[in-house]
C-alpha positions as CSV (number, residue, x, y, z in Angstrom):
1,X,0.0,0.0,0.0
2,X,1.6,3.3,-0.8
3,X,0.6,6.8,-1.9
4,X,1.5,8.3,-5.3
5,X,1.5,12.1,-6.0
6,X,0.6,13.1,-9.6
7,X,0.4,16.5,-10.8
8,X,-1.5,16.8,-14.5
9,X,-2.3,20.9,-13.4
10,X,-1.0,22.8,-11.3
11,X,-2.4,21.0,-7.4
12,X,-1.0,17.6,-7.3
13,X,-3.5,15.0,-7.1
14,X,-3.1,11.9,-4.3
15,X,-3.4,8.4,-5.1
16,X,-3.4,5.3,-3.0
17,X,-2.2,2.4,-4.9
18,X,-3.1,-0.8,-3.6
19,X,-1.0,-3.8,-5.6
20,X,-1.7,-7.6,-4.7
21,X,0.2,-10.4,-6.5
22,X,-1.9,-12.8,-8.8
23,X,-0.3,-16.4,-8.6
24,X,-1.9,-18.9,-10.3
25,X,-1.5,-22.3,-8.4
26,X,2.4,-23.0,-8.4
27,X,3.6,-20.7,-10.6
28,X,5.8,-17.7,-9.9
29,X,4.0,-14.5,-9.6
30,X,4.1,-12.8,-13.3
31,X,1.1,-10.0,-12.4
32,X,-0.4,-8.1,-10.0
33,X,-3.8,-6.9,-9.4
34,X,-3.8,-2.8,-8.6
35,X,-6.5,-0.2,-7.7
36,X,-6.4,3.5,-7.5
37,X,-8.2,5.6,-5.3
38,X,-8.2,9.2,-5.1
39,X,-7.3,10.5,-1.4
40,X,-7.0,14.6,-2.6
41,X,-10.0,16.0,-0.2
42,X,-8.3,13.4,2.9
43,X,-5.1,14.9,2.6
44,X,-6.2,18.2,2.3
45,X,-8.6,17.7,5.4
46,X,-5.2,15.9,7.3
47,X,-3.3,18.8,6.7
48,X,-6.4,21.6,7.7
49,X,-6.2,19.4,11.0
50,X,-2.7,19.8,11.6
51,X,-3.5,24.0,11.2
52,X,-6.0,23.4,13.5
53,X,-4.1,22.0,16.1
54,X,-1.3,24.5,15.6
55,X,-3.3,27.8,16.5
56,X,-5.7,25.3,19.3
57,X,-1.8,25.2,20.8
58,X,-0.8,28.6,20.2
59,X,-4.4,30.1,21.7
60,X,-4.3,27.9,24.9
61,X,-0.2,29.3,25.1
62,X,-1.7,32.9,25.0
63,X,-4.3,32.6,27.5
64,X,-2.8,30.9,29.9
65,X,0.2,33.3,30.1
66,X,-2.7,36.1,29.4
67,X,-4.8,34.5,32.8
68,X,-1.5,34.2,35.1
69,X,-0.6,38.3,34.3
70,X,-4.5,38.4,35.0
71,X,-3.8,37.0,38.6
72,X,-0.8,38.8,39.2
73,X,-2.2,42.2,38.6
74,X,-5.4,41.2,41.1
75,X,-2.8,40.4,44.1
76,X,-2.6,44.1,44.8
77,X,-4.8,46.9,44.9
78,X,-1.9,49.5,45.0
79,X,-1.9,51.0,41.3
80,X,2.0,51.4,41.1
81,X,2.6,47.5,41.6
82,X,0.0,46.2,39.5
83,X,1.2,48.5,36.4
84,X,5.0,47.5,37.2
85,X,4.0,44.2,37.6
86,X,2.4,44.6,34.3
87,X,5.5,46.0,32.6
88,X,7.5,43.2,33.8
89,X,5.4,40.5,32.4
90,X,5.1,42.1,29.2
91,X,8.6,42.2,28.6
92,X,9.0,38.6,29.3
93,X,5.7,37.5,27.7
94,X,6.7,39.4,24.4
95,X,10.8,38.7,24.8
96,X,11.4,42.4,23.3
97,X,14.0,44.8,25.0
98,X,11.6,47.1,26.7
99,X,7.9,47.4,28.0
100,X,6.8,50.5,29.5
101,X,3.4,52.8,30.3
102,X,3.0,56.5,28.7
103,X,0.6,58.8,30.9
104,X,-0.9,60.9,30.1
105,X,-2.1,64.8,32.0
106,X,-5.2,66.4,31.4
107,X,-3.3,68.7,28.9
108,X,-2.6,65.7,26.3
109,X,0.8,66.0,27.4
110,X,2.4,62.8,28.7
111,X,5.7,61.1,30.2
112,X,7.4,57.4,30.7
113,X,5.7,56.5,34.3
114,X,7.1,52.5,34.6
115,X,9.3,51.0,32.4
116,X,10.7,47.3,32.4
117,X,14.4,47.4,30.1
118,X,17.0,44.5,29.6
119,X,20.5,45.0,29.6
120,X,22.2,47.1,28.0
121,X,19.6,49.3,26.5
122,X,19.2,52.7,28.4
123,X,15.8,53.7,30.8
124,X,13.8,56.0,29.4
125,X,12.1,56.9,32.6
126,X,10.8,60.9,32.0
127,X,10.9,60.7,28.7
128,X,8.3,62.7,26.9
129,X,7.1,62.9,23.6
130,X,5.0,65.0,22.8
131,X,5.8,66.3,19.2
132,X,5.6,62.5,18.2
133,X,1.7,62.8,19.2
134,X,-0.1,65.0,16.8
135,X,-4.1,65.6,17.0
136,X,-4.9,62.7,14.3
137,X,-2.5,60.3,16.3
138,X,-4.8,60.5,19.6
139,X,-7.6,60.5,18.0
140,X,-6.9,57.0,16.7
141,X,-5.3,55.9,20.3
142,X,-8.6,57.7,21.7
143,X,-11.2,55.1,19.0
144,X,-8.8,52.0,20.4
145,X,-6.5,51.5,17.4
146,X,-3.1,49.6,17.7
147,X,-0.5,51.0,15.5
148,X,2.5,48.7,14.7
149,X,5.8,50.2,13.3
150,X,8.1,47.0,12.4
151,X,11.0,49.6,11.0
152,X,11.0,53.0,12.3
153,X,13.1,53.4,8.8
154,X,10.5,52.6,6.6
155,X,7.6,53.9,8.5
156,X,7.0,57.2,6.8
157,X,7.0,59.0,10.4
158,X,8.1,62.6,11.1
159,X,11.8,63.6,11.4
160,X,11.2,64.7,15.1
161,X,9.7,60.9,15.9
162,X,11.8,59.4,14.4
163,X,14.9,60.9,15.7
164,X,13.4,60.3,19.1
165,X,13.0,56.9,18.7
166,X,16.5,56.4,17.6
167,X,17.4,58.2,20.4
168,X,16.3,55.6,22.3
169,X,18.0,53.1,20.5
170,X,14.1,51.9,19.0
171,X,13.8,49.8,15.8
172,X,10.4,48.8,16.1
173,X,7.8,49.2,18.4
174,X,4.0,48.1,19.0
175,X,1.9,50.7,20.7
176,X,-2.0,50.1,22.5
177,X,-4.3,52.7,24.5
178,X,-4.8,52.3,27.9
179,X,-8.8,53.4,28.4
180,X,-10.3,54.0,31.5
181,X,-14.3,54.8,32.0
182,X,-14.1,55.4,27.7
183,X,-11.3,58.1,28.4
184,X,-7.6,57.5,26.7
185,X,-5.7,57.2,30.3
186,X,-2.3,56.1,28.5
187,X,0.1,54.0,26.3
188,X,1.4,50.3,26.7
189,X,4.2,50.3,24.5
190,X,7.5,47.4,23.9
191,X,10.7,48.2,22.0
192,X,12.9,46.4,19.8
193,X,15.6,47.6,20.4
194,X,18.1,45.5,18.3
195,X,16.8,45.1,15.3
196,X,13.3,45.8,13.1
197,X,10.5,43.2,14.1
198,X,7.6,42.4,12.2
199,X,4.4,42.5,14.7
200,X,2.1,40.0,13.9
201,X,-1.9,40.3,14.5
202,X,-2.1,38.0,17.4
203,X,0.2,40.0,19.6
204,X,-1.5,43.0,18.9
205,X,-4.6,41.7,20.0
206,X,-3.2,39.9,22.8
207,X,-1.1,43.3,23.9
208,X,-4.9,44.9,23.6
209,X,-6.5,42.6,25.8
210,X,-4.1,43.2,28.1
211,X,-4.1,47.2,28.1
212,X,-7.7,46.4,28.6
213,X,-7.1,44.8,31.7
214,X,-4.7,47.1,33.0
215,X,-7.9,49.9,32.5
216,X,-10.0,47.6,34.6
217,X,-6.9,47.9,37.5
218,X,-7.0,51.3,37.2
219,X,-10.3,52.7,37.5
220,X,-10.5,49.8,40.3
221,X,-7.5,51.5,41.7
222,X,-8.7,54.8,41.7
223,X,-12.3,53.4,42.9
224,X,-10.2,52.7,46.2
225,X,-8.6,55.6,46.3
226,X,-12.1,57.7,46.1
227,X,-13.1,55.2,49.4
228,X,-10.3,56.5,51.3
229,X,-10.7,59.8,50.3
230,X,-14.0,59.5,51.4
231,X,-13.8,57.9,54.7
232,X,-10.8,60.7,55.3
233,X,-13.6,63.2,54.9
234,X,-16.4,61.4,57.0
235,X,-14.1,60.7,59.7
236,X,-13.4,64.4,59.4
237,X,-17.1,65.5,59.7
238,X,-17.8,63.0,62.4
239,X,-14.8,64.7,64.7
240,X,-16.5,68.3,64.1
241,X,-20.1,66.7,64.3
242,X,-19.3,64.4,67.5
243,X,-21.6,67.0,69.7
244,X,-24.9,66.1,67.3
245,X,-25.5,62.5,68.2
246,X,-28.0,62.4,64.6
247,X,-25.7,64.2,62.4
248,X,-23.4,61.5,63.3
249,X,-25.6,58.6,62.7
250,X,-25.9,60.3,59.0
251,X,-22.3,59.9,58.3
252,X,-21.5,56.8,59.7
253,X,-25.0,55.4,57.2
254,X,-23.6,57.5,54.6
255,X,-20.3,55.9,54.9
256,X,-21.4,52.4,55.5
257,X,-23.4,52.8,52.3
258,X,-20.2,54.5,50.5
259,X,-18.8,51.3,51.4
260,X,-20.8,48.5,50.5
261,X,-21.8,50.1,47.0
262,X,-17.7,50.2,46.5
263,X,-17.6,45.9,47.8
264,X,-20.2,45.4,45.2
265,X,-18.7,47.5,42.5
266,X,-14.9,45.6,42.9
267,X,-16.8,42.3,42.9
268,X,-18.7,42.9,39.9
269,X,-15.4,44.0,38.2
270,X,-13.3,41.2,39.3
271,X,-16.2,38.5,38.8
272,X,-17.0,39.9,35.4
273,X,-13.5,39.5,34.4
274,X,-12.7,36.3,35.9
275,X,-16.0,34.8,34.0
276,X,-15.3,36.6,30.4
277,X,-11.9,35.1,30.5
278,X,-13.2,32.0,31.7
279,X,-16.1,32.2,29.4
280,X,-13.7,33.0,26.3
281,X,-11.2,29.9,27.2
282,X,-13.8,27.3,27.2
283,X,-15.8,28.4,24.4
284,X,-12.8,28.8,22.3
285,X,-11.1,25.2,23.7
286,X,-14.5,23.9,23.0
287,X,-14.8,24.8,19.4
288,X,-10.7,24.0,18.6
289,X,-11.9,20.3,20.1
290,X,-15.1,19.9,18.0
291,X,-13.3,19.9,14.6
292,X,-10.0,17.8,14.9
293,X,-12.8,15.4,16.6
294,X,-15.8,15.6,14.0
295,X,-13.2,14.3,11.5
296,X,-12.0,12.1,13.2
297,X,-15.6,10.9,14.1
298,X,-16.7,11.1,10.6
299,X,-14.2,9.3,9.3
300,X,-14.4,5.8,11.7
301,X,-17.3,4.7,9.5
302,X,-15.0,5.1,6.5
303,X,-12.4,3.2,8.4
304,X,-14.8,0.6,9.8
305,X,-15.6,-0.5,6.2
306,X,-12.3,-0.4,4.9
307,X,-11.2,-2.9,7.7
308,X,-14.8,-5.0,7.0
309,X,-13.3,-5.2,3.4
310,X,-10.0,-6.2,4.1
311,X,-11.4,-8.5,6.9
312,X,-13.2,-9.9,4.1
313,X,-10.6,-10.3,1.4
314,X,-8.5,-11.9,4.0
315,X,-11.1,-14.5,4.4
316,X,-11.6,-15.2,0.9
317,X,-8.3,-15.5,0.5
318,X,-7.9,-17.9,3.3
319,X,-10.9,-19.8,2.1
320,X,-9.4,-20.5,-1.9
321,X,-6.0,-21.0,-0.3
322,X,-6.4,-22.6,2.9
323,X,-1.9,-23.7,2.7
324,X,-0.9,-20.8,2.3
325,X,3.2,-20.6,2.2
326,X,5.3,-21.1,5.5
327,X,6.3,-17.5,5.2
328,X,2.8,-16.3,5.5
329,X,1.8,-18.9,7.9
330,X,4.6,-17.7,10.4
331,X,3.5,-14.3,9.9
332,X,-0.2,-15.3,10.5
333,X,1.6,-16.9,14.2
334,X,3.4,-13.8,14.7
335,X,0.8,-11.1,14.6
336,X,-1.7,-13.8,16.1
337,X,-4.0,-12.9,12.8
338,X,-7.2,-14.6,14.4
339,X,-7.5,-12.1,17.5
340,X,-6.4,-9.1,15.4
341,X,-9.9,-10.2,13.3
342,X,-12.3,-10.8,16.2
343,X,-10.3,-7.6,18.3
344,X,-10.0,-4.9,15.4
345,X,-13.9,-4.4,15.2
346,X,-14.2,-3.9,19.0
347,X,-11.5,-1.1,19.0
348,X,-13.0,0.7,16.6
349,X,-16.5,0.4,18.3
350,X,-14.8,1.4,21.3
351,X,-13.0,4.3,19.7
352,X,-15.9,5.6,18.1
353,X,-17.9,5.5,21.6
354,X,-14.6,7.6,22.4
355,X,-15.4,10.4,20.1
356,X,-19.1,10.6,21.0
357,X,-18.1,11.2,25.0
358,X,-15.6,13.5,23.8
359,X,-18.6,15.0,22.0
360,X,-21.0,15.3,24.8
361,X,-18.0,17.0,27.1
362,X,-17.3,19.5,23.9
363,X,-21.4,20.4,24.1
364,X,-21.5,20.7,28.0
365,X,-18.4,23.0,27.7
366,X,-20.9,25.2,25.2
367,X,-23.5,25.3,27.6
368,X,-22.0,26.0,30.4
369,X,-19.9,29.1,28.2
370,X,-23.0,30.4,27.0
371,X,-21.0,33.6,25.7
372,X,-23.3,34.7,22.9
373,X,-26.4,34.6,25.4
374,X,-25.8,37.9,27.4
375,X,-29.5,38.9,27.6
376,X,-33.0,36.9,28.3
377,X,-33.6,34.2,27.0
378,X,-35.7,30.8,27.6
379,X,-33.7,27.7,28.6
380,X,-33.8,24.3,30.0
381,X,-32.9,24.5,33.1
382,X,-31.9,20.6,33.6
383,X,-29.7,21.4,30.6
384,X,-27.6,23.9,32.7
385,X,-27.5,21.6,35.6
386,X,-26.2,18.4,34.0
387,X,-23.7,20.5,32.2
388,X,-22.4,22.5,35.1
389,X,-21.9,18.2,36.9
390,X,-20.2,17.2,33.6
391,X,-17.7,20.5,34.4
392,X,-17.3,18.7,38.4
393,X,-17.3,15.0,37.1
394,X,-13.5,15.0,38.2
395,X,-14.4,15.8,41.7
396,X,-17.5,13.8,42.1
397,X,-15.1,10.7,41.3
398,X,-13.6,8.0,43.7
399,X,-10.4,8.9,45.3
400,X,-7.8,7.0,47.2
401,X,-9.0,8.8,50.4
402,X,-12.4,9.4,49.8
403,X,-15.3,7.2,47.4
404,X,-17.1,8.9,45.2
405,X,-19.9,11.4,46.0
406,X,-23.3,9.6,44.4
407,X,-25.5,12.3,42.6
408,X,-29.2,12.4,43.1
409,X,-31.5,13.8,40.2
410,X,-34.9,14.8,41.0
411,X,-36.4,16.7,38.1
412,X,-39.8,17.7,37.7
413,X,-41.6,18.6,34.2
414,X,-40.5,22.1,33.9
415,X,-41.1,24.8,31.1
416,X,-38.5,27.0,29.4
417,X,-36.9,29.8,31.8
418,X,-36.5,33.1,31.2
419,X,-32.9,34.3,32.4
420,X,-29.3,35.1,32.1
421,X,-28.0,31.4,31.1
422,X,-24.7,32.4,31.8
423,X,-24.8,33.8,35.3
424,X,-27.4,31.4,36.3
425,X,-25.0,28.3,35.6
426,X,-22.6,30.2,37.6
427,X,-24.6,30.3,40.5
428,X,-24.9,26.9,40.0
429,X,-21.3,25.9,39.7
430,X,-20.9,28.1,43.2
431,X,-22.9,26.1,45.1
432,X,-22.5,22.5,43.7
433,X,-18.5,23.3,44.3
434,X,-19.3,24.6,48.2
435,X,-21.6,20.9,48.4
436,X,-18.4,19.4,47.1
437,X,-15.5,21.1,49.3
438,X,-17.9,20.2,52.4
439,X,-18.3,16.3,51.6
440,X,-14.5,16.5,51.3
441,X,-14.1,18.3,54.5
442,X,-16.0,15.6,56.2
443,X,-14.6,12.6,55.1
444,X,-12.7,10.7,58.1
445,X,-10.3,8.3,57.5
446,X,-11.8,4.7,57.7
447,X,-10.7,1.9,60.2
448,X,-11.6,-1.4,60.0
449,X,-12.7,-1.5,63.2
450,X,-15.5,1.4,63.1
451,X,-18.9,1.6,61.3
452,X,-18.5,2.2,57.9
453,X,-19.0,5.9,57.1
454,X,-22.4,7.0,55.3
455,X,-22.4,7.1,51.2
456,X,-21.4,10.7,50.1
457,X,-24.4,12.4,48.5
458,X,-25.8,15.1,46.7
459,X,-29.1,15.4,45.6
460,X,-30.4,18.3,43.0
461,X,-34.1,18.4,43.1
462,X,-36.1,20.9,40.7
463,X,-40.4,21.6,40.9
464,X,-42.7,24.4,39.2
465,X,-44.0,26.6,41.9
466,X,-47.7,27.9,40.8
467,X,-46.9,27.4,37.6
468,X,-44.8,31.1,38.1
469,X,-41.7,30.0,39.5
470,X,-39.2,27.7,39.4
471,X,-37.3,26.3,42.2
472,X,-33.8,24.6,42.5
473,X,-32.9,22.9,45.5
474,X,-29.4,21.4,46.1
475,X,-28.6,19.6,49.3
476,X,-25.5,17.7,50.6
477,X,-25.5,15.1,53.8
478,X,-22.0,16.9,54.9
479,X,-21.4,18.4,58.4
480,X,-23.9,21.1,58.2
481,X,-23.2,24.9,58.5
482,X,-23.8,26.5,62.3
483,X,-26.5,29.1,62.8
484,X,-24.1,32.0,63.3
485,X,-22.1,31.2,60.0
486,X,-25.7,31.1,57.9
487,X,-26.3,34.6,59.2
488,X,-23.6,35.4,56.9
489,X,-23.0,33.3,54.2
490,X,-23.9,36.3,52.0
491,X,-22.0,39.1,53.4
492,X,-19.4,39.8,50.6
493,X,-15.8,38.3,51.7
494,X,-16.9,36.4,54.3
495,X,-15.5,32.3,54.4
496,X,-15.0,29.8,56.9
497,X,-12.7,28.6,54.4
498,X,-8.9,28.6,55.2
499,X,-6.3,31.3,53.5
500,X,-6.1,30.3,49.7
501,X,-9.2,28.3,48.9
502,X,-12.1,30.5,49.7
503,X,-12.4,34.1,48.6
504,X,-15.7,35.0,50.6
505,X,-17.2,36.2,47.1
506,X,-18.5,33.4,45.8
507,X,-22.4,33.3,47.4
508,X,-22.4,36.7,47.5
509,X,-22.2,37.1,43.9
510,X,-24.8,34.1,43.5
511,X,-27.0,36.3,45.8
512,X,-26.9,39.6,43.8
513,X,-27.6,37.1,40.4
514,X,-30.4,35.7,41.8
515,X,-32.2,38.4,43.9
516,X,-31.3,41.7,42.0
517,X,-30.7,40.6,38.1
518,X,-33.3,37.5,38.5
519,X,-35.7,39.0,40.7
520,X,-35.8,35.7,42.9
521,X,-34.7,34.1,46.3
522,X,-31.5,32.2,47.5
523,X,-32.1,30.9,50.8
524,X,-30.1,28.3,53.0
525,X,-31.2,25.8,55.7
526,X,-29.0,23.5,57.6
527,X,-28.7,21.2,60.6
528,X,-25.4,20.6,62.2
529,X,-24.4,16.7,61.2
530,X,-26.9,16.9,58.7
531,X,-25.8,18.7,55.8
532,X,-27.2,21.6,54.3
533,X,-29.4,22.5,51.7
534,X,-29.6,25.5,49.3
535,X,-32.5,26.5,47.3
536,X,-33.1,29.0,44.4
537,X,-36.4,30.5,43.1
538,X,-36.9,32.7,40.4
539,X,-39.8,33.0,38.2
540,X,-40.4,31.3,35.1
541,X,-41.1,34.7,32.9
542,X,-39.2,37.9,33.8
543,X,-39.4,41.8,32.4
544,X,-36.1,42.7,30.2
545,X,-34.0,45.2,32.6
546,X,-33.4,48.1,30.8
């Protein structure tokens, strides 16, 4: 069997050439018995997946450096470390010569604020450049456009810029904006130093999404910076006011309110980040899956009746020439030819029942995404359940020092619901992971001697409420949560959790989804040693929010 390449235009065309000696009883083989079958549209299809698999590789590279700078920025709320943190990374993430950040004042009029050089290229900290800036320039920066210079040489800039830039020992350069509330704050900008460098799309975009981030730091920065400010002030007014006991009471509600509005703004920042990112990774892994796996599922039939065929042509053959020579009986011996015949059918039943879980996981991973569903819209609600499990199935499974946690399904008949797919299946994945973590918790190590412990469980029941709401209940037989602790369990950052696995923010956020964007309930029960139980109600039909 081999493959031949012909070329009677300009595409080549690709054969497979199957030859089979013809021997008639004992006579030496004097001909053989060829077919040709065209394999263009296979190979072209082989080498689309290879493409495929290439920028799947290079996309999951870019977001998970693009997720780590992400995390690294978040670790501090002080607005100097997160951008030089930022700077740093960049440099490395890009390997260029230098990253820095261009402010900015109110009078378009700017400076070098951070910069992150290698050696030995010069700082440029206090450099300013404001003749390389003309009116149509920010305009641009201001709409969000990335300009790219590979060769300052051969970039048709002014002779001012450009004898700036090779002042600075600059070759090429990639430049972003940095926007903050829709206003241009600044500049994230690497050099090449060394030598020209041709930018290419993707790290445009991905230098983009970063400067994006950065924007969300900022104003989050200078949110904090407006609390203190304002707490200075009330603290201020409550010294001079101490004498009026009800002028008092006014400032401390006014600055308990200040607050609590600025909790709920950084959680909605940080949340809405964390999930567009998320959201973004597993739609995109979830599509780069789906093709490399559609061909390969579309193509087992093909390759279970290729096999049927030779399966058969080796039995036809066996059956006309049942001596067959001692060279091809040992060979038979060797590769054990009557299992390969009974075994080769099973694999490829088993590889094709491969594909279609690998299918399934792909579709749960769209549902659970939901990224192009960011308004209303009617869904099934069991849909959104059994996808968020599929996203747990790793934990639910048996471990050396635990068994597996047994999942309980108790769905009514239930209509379409009208919400935000996308946030609700994140409520959901907040509270099935806090059912998890406490069946974990609980688990004692087991002794031959003692009673065995009770099956891990968690049951998810759903029922139709008046026919007006809908109502999602999710209960775990865990050690239960203590009255105090469920006075609080929505107060934003408060977790019994230890330092590093719990953030306090996750049932806080589930709170606001449900009772301020969903118009529903999210109430908790619980009885110490007897788990605890969860349940959500929001009605079937809502009114847009405007």
């Amino acid at each position: 069997m081999v493959y031949v390449a012909t070329s009677t235009h300009q595409e080549p065309t690709a054969l497979l050439v199957n030859a089979v000696p013809l021997q008639l009883f004992d006579s030496a083989v004097s001909q053989m018995v060829c077919t040709f079958n065209e394999i263009t549209e296979l190979k072209r299809t082989e080498n689309r997946l290879k493409e495929s698999e290439a920028q799947f590789r290079n996309l999951a590279t870019q977001e998970e450096l693009l997720n780590r700078l992400s995390t690294q920025i978040r670790q501090s709320l002080d607005l100097q470390t997160i951008l030089q943190t930022a700077v740093c990374e960049v440099r490395k993430l890009f390997a260029t010569h230098r990253a820095l950040i261009y402010q900015f004042d109110s009078h378009w009029r700017g400076q070098v604020v951070l910069e992150d050089v290698a050696a030995p290229w010069s700082p440029t900290i206090g450099e300013a450049a404001d003749d390389c800036f003309p009116q149509e320039c920010l305009e641009s920066y201001r709409l969000g456009k990335i300009r790219a210079i590979n060769n300052i040489l051969e970039a048709g800039l002014s002779p001012e810029h450009r004898q700036f830039l090779q002042r600075l020992q600059v070759q090429a350069n990639l430049i972003v904006p940095i926007t903050v509330r829709d206003q241009l704050w600044g500049l994230l900008i690497v050099h090449q130093c060394g030598c020209p460098r041709v930018w290419q799309d993707e790290e445009g975009n991905l230098l983009h999404r970063l400067a994006s981030q950065l924007g969300i730091a900022i104003q989050q920065s200078e949110l904090y910076a407006q609390s203190e400010q304002n707490a200075r002030q009330a603290q201020l007014q409550a010294q001079q006011l101490r004498e009026s006991e009800t002028q008092l009471k006014q400032q401390t509600q006014t600055l308990q309110q200040t607050l609590q509005e600025l909790q709920s703004l950084q959680l909605q920042l940080i949340q809405s980040e964390k999930m567009s990112s998320l959201g973004q990774l597993v739609a995109g892994v979830a599509h780069e899956i789906n093709n490399p796996v559609n061909f390969i599922h579309g193509n087992l039939n093909y390759v279970r009746n290729y096999a049927q065929d030779l399966m058969e042509f080796v039995q036809l053959y066996q059956q006309h020439y049942p001596n067959p020579v001692p060279e091809i009986e040992a060979k038979a011996d060797e590769i054990d030819l009557e299992f390969l015949q009974e075994d080769f059918t099973k694999i490829l039943t088993s590889m094709k029942m491969g594909t279609d879980r690998i299918r399934q996981i792909v579709l749960s991973l769209r549902n659970f995404s939901r990224m192009d569903e960011a308004e209303f819209k009617g869904v099934d609600i069991h849909e959104g359940i059994d996808s968020t499990l599929m996203m747990l199935q790793h934990r639910l499974k048996a471990r050396p020092e635990r068994p597996a946690i047994e999942v309980i399904r108790n769905y009514a008949d239930l209509p379409q619901v009208e919400c935000y797919p996308g946030q609700l299946n994140q409520v959901l994945m907040n509270l099935l992971t806090n059912a998890i973590d406490a069946l974990e918790e609980n688990h004692a190590p087991q002794t031959s001697l003692e009673i065995p412990n009770p099956p891990k469980q968690l049951t998810i029941q759903t029922s139709l409420i008046d026919q007006q709401w809908v109502a999602i209940t999710i209960a775990d037989n865990g050690p239960g949560i203590p009255e105090p602790v469920q006075k609080r369990l929505f107060d934003p950052f408060f977790t019994t959790k230890p330092i590093g696995k719990g953030t306090g923010i996750g049932l806080s956020i589930s709170y606001q989804i449900i009772v301020e964007k969903h118009g529903g309930q999210l109430t908790c029960s619980s009885i110490p040693n007897q788990g605890a139980e969860f349940v959500i109600q929001i009605p079937v039909q809502q009114i847009q929010k405007q």
